[in-house]
C-alpha positions as CSV (number, residue, x, y, z in Angstrom):
1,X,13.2,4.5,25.9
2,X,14.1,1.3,28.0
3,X,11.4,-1.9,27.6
4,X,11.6,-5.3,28.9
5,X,11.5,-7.4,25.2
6,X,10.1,-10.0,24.6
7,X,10.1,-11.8,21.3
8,X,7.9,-15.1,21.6
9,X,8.9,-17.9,19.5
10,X,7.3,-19.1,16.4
11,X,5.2,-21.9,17.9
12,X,3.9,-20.0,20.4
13,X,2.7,-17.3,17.5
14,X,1.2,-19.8,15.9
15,X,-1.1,-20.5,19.0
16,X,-2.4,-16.9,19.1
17,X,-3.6,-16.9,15.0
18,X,-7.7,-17.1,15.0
19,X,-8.9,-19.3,12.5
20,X,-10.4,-15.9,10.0
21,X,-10.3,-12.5,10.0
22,X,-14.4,-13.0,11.4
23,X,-12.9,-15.1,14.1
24,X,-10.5,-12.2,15.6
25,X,-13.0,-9.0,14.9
26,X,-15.5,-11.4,17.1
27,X,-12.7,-11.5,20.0
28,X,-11.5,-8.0,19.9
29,X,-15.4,-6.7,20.4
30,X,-15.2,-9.0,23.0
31,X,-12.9,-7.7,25.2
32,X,-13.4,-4.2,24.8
33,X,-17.0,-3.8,23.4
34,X,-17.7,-0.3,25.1
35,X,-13.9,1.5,24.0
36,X,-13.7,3.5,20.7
37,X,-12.7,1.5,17.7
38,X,-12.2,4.0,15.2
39,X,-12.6,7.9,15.3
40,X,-13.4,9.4,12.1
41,X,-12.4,13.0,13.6
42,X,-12.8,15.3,10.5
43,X,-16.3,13.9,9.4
44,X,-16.7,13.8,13.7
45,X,-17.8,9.4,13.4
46,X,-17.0,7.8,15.7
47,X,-17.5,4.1,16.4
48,X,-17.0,1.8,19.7
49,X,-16.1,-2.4,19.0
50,X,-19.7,-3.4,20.3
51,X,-20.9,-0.3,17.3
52,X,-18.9,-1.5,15.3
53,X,-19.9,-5.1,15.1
54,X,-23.3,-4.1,15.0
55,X,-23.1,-2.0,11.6
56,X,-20.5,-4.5,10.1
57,X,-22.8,-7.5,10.4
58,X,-25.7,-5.1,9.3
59,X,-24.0,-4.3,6.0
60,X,-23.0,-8.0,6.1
61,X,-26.6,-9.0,5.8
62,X,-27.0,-6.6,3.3
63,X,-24.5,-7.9,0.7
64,X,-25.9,-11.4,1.3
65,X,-29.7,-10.0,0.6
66,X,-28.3,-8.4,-2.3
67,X,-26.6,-11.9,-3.4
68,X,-23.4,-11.9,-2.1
69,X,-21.6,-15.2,-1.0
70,X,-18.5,-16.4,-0.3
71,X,-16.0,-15.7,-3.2
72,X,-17.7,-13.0,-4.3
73,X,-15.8,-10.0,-5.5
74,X,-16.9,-7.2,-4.1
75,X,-14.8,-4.1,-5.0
76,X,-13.8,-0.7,-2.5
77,X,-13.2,2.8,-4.2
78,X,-13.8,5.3,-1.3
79,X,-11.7,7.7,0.5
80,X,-10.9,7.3,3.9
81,X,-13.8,7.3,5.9
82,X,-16.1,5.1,9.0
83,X,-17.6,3.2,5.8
84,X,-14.6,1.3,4.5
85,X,-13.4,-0.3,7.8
86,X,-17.7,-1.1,8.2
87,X,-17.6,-2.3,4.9
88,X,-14.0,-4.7,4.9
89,X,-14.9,-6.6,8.3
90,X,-18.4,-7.1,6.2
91,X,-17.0,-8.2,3.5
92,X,-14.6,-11.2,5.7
93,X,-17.2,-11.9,7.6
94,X,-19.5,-13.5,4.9
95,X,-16.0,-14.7,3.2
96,X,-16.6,-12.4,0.1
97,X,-13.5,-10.9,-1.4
98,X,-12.4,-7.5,-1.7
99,X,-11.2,-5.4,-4.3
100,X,-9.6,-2.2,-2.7
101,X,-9.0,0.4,-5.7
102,X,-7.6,3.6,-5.2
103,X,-9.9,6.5,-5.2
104,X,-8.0,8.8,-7.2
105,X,-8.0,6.4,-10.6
106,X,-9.2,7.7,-13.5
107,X,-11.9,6.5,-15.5
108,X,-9.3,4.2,-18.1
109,X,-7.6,2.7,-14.6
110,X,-11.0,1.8,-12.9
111,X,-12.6,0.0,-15.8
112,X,-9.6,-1.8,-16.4
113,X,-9.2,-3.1,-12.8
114,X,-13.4,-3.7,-11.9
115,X,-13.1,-5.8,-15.5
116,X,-9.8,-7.5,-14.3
117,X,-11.0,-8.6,-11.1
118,X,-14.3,-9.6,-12.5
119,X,-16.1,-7.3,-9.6
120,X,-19.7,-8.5,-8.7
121,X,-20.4,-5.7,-6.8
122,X,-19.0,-2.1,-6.2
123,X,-19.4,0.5,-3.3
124,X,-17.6,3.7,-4.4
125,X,-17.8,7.0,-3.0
126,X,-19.8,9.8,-4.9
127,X,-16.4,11.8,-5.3
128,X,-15.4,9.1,-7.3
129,X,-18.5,8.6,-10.0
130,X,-16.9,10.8,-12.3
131,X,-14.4,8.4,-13.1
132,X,-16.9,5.4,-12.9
133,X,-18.9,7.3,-15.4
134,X,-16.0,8.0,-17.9
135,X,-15.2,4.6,-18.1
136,X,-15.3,3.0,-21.5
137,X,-16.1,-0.3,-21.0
138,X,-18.1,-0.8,-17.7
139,X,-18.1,-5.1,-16.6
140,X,-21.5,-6.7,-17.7
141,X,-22.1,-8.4,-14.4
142,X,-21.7,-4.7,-12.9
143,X,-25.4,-3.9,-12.9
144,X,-26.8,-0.5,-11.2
145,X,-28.6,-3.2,-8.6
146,X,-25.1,-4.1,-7.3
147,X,-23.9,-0.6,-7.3
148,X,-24.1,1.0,-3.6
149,X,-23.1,5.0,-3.9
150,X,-22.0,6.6,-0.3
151,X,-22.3,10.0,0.9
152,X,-24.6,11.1,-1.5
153,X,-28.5,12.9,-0.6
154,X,-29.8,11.7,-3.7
155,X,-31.4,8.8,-3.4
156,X,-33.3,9.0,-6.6
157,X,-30.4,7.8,-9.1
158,X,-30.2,4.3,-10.1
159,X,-27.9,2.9,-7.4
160,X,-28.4,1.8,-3.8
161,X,-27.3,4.6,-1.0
162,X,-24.8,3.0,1.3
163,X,-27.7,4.0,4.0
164,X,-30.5,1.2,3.0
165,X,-27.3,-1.3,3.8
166,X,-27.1,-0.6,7.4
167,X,-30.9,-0.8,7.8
168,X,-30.7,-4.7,7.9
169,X,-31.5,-7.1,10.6
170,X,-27.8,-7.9,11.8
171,X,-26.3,-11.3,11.0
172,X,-25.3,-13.5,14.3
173,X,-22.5,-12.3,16.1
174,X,-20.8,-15.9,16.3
175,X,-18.1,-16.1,13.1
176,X,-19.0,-18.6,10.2
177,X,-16.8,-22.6,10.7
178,X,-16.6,-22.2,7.0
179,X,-14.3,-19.4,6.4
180,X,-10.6,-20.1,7.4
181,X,-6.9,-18.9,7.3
182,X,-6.7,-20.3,3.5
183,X,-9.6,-18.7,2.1
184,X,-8.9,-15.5,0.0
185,X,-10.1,-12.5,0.9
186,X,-8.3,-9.4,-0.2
187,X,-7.0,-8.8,-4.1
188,X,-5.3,-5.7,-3.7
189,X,-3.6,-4.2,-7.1
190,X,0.2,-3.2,-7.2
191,X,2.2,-1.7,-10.2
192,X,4.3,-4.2,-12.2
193,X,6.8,-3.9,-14.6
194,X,5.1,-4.7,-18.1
195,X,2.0,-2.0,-18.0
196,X,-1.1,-1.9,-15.9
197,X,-1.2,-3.4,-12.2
198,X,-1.8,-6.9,-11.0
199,X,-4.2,-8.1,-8.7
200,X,-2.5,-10.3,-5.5
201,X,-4.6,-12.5,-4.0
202,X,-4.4,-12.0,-0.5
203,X,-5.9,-14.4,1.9
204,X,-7.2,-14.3,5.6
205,X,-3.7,-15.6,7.1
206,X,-2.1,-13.1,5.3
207,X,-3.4,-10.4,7.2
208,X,-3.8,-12.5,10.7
209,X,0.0,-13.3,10.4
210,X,0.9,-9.6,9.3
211,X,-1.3,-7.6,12.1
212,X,0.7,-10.5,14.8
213,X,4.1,-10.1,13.3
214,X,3.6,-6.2,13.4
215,X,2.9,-6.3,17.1
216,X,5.7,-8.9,17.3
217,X,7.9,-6.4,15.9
218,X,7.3,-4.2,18.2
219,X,9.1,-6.3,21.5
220,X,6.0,-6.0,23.7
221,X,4.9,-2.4,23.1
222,X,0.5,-2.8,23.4
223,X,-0.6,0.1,21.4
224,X,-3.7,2.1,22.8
225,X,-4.2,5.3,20.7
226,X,-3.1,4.6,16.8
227,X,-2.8,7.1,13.8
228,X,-3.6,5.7,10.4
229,X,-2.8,8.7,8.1
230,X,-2.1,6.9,5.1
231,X,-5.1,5.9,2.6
232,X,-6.6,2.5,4.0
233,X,-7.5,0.8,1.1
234,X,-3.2,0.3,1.0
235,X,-1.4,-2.6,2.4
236,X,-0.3,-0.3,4.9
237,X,-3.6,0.7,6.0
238,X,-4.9,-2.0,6.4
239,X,-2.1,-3.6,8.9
240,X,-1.7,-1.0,10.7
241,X,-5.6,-1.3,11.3
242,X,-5.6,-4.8,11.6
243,X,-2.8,-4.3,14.3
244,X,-4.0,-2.3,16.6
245,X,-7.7,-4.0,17.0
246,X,-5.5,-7.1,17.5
247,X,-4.4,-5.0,20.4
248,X,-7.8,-3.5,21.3
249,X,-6.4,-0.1,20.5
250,X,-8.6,3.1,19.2
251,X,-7.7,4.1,15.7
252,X,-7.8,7.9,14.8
253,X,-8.3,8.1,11.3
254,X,-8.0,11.8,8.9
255,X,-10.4,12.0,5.8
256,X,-6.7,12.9,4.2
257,X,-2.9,12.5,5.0
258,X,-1.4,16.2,5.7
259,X,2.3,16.4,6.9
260,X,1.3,19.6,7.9
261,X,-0.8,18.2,10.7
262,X,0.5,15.4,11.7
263,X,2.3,15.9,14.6
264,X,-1.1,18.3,15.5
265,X,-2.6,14.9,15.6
266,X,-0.1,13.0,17.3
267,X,-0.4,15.6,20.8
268,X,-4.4,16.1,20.0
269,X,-5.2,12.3,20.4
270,X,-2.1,11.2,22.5
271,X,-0.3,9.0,19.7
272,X,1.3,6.3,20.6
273,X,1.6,4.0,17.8
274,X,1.6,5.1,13.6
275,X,3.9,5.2,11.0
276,X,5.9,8.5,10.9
277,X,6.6,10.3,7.1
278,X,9.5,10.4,6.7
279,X,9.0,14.0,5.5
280,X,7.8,15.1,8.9
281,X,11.5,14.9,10.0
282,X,12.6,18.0,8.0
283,X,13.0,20.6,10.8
284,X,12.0,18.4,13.8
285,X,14.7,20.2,16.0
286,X,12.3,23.1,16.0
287,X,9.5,21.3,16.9
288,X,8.4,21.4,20.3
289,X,9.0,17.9,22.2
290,X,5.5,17.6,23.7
291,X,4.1,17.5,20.2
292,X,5.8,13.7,20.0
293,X,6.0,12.7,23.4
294,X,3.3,10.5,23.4
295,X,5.3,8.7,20.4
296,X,6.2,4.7,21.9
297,X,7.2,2.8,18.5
298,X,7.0,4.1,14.9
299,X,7.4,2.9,11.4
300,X,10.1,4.3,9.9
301,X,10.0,3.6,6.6
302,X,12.6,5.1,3.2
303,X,14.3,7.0,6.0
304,X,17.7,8.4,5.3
305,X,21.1,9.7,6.5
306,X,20.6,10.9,10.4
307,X,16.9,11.1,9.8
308,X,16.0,8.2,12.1
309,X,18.4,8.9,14.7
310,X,17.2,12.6,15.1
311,X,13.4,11.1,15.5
312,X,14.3,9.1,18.1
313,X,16.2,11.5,20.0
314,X,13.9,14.5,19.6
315,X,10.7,12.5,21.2
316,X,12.4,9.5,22.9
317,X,10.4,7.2,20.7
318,X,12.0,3.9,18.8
319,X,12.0,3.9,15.3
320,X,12.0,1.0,13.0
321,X,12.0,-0.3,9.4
322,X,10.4,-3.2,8.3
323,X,10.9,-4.9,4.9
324,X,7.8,-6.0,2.9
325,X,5.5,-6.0,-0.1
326,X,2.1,-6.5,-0.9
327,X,2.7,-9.8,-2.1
328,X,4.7,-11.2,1.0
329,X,3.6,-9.2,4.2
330,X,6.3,-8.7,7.0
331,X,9.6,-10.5,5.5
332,X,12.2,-8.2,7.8
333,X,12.3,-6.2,11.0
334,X,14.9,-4.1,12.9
335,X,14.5,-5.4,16.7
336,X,13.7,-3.0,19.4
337,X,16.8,-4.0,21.3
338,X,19.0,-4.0,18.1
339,X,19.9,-0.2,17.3
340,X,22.8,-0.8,15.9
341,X,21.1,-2.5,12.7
342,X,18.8,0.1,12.7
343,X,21.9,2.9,12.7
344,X,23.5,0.9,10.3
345,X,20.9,1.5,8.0
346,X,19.4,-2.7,7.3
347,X,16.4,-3.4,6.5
348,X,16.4,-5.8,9.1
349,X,16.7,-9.6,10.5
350,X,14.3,-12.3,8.9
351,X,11.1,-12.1,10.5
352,X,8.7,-14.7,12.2
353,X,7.5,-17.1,9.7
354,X,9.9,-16.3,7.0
355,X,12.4,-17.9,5.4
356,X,14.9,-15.6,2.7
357,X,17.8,-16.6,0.4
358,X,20.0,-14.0,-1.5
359,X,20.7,-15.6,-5.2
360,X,22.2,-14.5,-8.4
361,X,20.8,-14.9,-11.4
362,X,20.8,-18.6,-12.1
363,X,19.0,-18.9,-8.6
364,X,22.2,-19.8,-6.8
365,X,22.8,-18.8,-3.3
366,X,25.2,-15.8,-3.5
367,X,28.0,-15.7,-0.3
368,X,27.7,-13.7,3.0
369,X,28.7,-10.1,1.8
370,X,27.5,-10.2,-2.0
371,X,24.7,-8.7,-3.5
372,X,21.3,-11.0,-5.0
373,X,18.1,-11.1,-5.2
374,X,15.9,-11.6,-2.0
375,X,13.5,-14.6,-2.5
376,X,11.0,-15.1,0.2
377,X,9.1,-18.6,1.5
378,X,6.9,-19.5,3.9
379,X,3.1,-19.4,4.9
380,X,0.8,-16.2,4.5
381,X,2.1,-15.2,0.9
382,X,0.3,-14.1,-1.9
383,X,-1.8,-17.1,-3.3
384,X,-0.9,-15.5,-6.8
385,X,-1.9,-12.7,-9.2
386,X,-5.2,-12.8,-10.2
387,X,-5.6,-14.9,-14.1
388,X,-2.2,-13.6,-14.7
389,X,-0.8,-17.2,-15.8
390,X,2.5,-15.5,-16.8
391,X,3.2,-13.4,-14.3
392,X,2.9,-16.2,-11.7
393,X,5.2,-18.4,-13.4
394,X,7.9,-15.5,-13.7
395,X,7.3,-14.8,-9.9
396,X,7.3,-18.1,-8.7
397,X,10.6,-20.3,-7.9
398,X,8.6,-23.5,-6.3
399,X,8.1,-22.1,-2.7
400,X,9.8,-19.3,-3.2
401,X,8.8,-15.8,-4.5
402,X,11.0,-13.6,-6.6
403,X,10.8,-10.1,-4.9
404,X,12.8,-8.2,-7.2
405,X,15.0,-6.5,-4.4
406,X,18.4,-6.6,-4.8
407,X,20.2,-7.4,-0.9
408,X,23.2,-7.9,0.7
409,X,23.5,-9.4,4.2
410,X,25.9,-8.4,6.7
411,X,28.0,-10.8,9.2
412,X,25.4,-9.5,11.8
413,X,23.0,-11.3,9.7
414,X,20.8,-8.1,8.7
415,X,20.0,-7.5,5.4
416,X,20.8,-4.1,3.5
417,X,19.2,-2.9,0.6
418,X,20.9,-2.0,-2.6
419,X,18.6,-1.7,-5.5
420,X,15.9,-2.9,-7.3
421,X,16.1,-5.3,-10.4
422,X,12.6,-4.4,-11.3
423,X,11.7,-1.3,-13.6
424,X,10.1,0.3,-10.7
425,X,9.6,4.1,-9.5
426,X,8.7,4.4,-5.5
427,X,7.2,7.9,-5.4
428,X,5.7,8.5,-1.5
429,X,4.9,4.8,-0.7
430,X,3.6,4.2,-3.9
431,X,5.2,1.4,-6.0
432,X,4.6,3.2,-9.7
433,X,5.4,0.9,-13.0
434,X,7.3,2.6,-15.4
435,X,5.6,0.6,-18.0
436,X,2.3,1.6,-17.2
437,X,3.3,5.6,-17.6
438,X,5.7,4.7,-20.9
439,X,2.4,3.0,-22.1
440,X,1.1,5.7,-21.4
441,X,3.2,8.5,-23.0
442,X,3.5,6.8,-26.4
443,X,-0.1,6.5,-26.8
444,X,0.2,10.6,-27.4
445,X,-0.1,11.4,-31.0
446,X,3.6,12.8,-31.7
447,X,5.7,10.5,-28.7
448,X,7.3,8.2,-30.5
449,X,9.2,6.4,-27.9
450,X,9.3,7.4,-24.0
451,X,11.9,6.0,-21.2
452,X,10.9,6.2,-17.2
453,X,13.1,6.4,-14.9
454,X,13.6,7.3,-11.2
455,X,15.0,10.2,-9.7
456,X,16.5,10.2,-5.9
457,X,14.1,13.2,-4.0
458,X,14.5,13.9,-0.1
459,X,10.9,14.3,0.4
460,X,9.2,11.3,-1.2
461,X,11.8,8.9,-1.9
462,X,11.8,9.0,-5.4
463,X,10.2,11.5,-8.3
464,X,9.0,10.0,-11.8
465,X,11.3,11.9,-14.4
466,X,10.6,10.4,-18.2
467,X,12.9,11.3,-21.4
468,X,10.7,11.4,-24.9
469,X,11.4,11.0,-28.3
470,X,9.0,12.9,-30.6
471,X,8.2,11.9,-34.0
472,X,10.1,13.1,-36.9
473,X,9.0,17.0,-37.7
474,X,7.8,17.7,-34.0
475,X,9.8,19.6,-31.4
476,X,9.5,21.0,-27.7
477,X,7.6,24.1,-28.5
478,X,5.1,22.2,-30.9
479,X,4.2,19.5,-28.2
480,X,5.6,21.1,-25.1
481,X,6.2,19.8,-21.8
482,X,2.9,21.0,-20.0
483,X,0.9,19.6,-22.9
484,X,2.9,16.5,-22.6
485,X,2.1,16.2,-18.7
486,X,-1.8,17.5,-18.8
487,X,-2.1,14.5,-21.8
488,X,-0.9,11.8,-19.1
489,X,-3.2,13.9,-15.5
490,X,-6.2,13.3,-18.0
491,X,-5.3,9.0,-18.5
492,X,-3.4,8.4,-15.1
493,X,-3.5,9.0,-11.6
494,X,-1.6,12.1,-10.4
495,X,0.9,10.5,-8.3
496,X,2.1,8.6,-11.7
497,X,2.5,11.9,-13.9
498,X,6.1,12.2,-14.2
499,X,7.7,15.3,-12.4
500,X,10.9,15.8,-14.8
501,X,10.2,15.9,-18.5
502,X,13.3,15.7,-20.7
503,X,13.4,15.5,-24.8
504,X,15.8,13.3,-26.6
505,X,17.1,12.9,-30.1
506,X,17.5,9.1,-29.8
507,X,17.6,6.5,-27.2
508,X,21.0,3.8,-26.7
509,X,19.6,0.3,-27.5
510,X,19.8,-3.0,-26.5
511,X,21.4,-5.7,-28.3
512,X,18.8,-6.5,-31.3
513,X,17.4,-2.5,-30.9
514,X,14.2,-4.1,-28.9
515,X,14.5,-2.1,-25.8
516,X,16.2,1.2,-24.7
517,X,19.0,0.9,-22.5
518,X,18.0,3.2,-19.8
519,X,21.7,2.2,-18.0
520,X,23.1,4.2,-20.5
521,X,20.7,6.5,-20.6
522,X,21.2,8.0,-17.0
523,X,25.2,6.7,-16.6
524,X,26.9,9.7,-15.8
525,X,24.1,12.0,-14.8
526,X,25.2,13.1,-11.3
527,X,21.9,14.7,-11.1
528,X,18.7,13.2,-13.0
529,X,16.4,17.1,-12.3
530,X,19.2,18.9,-14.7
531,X,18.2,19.4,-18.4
532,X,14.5,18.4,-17.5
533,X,11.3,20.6,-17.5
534,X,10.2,20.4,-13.8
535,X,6.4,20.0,-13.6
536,X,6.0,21.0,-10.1
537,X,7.9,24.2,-9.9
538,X,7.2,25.0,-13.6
539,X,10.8,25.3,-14.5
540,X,13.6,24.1,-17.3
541,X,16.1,22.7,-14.4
């Protein structure tokens, strides 16, 4: 595919940032208020911009009749579904703050974060009451008044039904002068590496800089028809929305990601624009070529080998990477006009309104070719994790932020990837703390020590494999591997239940015996699945 790039400067994308989120949903509905916004095709919702606005700034008069202001925590545990981007253009455009959860927490992982993020007020889907109701320590200021229940009949239980929201007066449809780029307006919660997940404090030019950079990215490709398959209350989701009403695109939106029928979506609803699983590539030769011809310019993110390559020739689509976390937004990009970074493997060039340094360990820059750290500066970072003092100082140089990634940069000036320095697993997208599953395993009456660790897997990047100790007297067959695993599915999420379950004698320690050595523990292994129970094909590998 042959474009005409162009990459405006800096300045000039400074010039085209609204002054809030409010400010840019007000001029997208006013360009294209009769077009489809977003459609919802399995529940068969759809919504155009001038719909849209109306039911956001409903709801948005709702949560201020209910006692909302700006600053107010507000958290998100839903599915994807019409109501949650309703609910997060409500929520910015009274400049509350919200707390997107994932829906598939258990009871233990809500009522930490709602009591973390000192939540005001919480809409959550019915499907996920269960966990709300198993939680043992539900927040005081979490009354059933503030508690708004969607897609449930019953309207004679204690909380509000998402229904009585949208039956307010609408607020004006002119933005509020009080809300601006610095205000925060997001805390979305990412795995660390010492236990549960912290909350970063995202604010409203971190998402106006990300959706501009994104389009940026993509050298003057104006998406019409995007796919967001991937659960919205992520980082991804949410950009990848934010992006394409940026370019007055409609968004086609599943109730649940299915690599199955993805490319079935891509030809139903002429695709132009989404982020392709890198899954999705296995067998793509044998996929007919009109199923991805619609296909302009894709993420391409943990792609490897040929993988990329084969994409782009199969549907005559460009495919790109682009290097980021929740904490810092868009930090690298692979041009459109550049494919020899992108066959080269790099994560990419330094992106618009980044700056990066590669240092070693005493926070020294490292030379052209050698492998540090990637630190990142500049506006539309995280304003910090929320009342985690520690954690802010550890992540925080002055400017700049400590991402963790180990990089080495090329004479081309692209940066490669190597590793990570953090004690991290990155199972299908999702950044998993090996801590928090550890934590969890040793709780287990007869673990006496447990070790996490990741293990390479062509399908979703990486699969959770964790080595335990048992107590003195116990052994595999009296606390065996699928007792082991159903302990941790009834206390964590699924995607954190470890995959690979191997026993061990004893674990090599540190210096001092305080922590095992995992190094040691995996040097050698040519292949980390060998010698482990394997919980998804219900095997001793």
């Amino acid at each position: 595919m042959n474009w005409t790039v162009h990459y405006p400067n800096e300045e000039a994308l400074e010039t085209l940032l609204p002054r809030s989120l409010g400010h840019m949903f007000y001029e997208c509905v006013l360009r294209t208020p009769d077009q489809v916004a977003f459609d919802f095709f399995d529940h068969d919702q759809r919504l155009t911009y001038s719909e849209l606005s109306d039911h956001v700034r409903r709801v948005a008069a709702s949560l201020r009749r209910m006692g909302a202001r700006k600053g107010t925590h507000i958290a998100i545990v839903m599915p994807n579904r019409i109501e949650f981007p309703v609910l997060w253009f409500a929520i910015t455009w009274i400049g509350a703050v919200s707390v997107q959860l994932n829906p598939k927490y258990t009871g233990g992982e809500l009522g930490y974060a709602l009591n973390d993020a000192d939540v005001d007020f919480l809409v959550i889907d019915e499907t996920c009451l269960a966990a709300f109701d198993s939680m043992s320590k539900r927040p005081a200021r979490l009354t059933d008044a503030s508690i708004v229940v969607i897609g449930t009949a019953d309207s004679s239980g204690p909380f509000r039904q998402w229904q009585t929201l949208l039956d307010s007066e609408p607020l004006d449809d002119c933005p509020s002068e009080h809300i601006s780029q610095g205000d925060l307006t997001s805390i979305l919660y990412t795995s660390g590496t010492t236990g549960f997940p912290k909350g970063c404090m995202l604010g409203h030019r971190y998402w106006l800089q990300l959706a501009r950079s994104t389009l940026f990215c993509q050298g003057g490709h104006h998406p019409q028809n995007v796919l967001i398959y991937e659960p919205m209350f992520y980082m991804q989701g949410n950009f990848i929305m934010l992006t394409a009403m940026l370019a007055n695109a409609t968004i086609f939106c599943p109730s649940r990601p299915s690599i199955a029928k993805f490319l079935g979506w891509v030809e139903t609803f002429a695709i132009d624009y989404c982020a392709y699983p890198a899954p999705a590539v296995v067998g793509i030769e044998d996929v007919p070529t009109e199923k991805g011809r619609s296909l302009q310019w894709v993420h391409a993110w943990y792609f490897h080998g040929d993988a990329l390559e084969r994409l782009e020739s199969r549907f005559d689509v460009v495919a790109r990477d682009v290097y980021g976390m929740t904490e810092n937004g868009c930090c690298l990009y692979v041009p459109v006009d550049r494919p020899d970074i992108a066959a080269s493997g790099a994560m990419g060039i330094v992106a618009p309104w980044r700056e990066v340094r590669l240092v070693d360990g005493d926070g020294n820059d490292v030379p052209e070719g050698s492998v540090g750290e990637l630190w990142t500066a500049g506006p539309g970072h995280l304003h910090g994790y929320y009342r985690k003092p520690d954690a802010n100082a550890d992540a925080f140089r002055g400017k700049w932020f400590r991402t963790g990634d180990l990089m080495r940069r090329d004479a081309a000036g692209a940066y490669h990837l190597i590793g990570r320095i953090k004690d991290m697993v990155k199972r299908s997208g999702e950044n998993i703390s090996a801590a928090e599953v550890e934590h969890c395993l040793c709780k287990m009456p007869g673990v006496m020590m447990a070790a996490v660790v990741p293990v390479p897997d062509e399908l979703r990047g990486e699969e959770i494999k964790a080595y335990v100790r048992l107590e003195e007297g116990m052994d595999s067959k009296g606390l065996p591997p699928s007792q082991i695993l159903e302990y941790c599915a009834q206390r964590i999420a699924s995607f954190k239940v470890p995959r690979y379950l191997a026993y061990v004698e004893a674990f090599p320690m540190t210096a001092g015996n305080d922590k095992i050595a995992k190094p040691r523990l995996i040097a050698g292994v040519t292949d980390l699945a060998l010698d482990a129970f394997d919980r998804i094909d219900q095997v001793w590998r």
